[in-house]
C-alpha positions in Angstrom: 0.0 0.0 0.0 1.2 3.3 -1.2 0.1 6.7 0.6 0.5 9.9 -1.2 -0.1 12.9 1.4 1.6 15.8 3.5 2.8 15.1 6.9 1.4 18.2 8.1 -2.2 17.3 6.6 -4.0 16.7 9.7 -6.7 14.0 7.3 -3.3 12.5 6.1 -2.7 11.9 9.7 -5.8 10.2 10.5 -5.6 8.4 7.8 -2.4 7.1 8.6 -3.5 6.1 11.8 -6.2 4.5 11.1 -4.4 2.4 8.3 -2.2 1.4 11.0 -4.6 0.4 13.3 -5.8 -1.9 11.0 -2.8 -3.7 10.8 -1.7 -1.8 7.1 1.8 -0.5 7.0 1.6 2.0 4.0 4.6 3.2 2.6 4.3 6.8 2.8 5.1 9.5 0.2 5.3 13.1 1.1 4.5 15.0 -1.9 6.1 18.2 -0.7 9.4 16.3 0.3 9.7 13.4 -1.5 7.7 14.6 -5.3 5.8 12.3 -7.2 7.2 10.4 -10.0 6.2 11.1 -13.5 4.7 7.4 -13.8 2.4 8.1 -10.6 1.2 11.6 -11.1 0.0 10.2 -14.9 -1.5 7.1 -13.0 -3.2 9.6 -10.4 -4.7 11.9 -13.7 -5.8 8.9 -15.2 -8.1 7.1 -12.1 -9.1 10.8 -10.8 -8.2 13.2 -13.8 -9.0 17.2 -13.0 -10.6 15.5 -9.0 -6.8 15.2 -8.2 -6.7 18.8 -7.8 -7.6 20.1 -4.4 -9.1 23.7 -5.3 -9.6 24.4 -1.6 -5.7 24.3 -1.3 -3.9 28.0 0.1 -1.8 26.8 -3.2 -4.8 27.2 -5.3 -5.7 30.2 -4.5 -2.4 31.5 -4.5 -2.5 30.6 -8.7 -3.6 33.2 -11.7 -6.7 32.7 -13.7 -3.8 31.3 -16.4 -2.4 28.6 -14.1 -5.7 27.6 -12.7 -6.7 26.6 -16.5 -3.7 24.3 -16.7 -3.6 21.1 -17.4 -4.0 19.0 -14.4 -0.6 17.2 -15.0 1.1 19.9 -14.8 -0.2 21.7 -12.5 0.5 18.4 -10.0 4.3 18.6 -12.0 4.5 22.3 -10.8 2.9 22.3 -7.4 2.9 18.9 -5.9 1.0 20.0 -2.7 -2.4 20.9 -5.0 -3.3 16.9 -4.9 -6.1 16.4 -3.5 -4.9 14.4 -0.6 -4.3 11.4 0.7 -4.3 9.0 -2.3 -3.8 5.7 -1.7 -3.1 2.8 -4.2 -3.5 -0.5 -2.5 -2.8 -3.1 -4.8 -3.9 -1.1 -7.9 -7.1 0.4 -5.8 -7.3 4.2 -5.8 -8.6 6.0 -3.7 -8.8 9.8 -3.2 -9.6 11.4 -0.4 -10.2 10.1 3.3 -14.4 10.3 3.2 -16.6 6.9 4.0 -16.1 5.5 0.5 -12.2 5.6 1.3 -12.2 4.2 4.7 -14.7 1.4 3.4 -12.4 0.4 0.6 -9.3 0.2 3.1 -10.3 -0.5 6.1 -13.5 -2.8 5.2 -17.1 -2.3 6.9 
């Protein structure tokens, strides 16, 4: 299992936790530290495409009218910490985000 987050993303650290908890042991990838590889941020567009990008982000709003029209690619290529976050590929299951449908698919119930 592969976790794509922020430390200092308080959902990334619930997530985490509860991953732990129930028994997972994700390998985790800070996007701000570590980057994203070319070959994940094109397998992230392709299961989420423009839903990768988290518009609520200070890093969103911090973008012109001409950046924001960007393609999502790379805008992820520019600004790593504009995923929508966490996003977690456990065996080739995506998922974005750390709502109900998330915690179902990883942590059953």
């Amino acid at each position: 299992m592969r976790f794509f987050g922020l430390k200092t993303c308080d959902t990334c650290r619930k997530a985490i936790k509860a991953l732990q908890a129930a028994g997972h042991d994700p390998q985790i990838i800070d996007v701000r530290a570590d980057g994203v590889s070319d070959a994940d941020r094109a397998q992230i567009i392709a299961q989420f495409g423009d839903k990768a990008i988290n518009r609520a982000s200070t890093t969103w709003r911090g973008l012109t009218d001409a950046e924001k029209a960007g393609d999502p690619d790379a805008l992820l290529a520019a600004h790593p910490t504009l995923m929508k976050r966490p996003v977690i590929d456990a065996d080739g299951q995506w998922s974005i985000g750390w709502k109900a449908d998330a915690q179902a698919m990883h942590l059953g119930g």
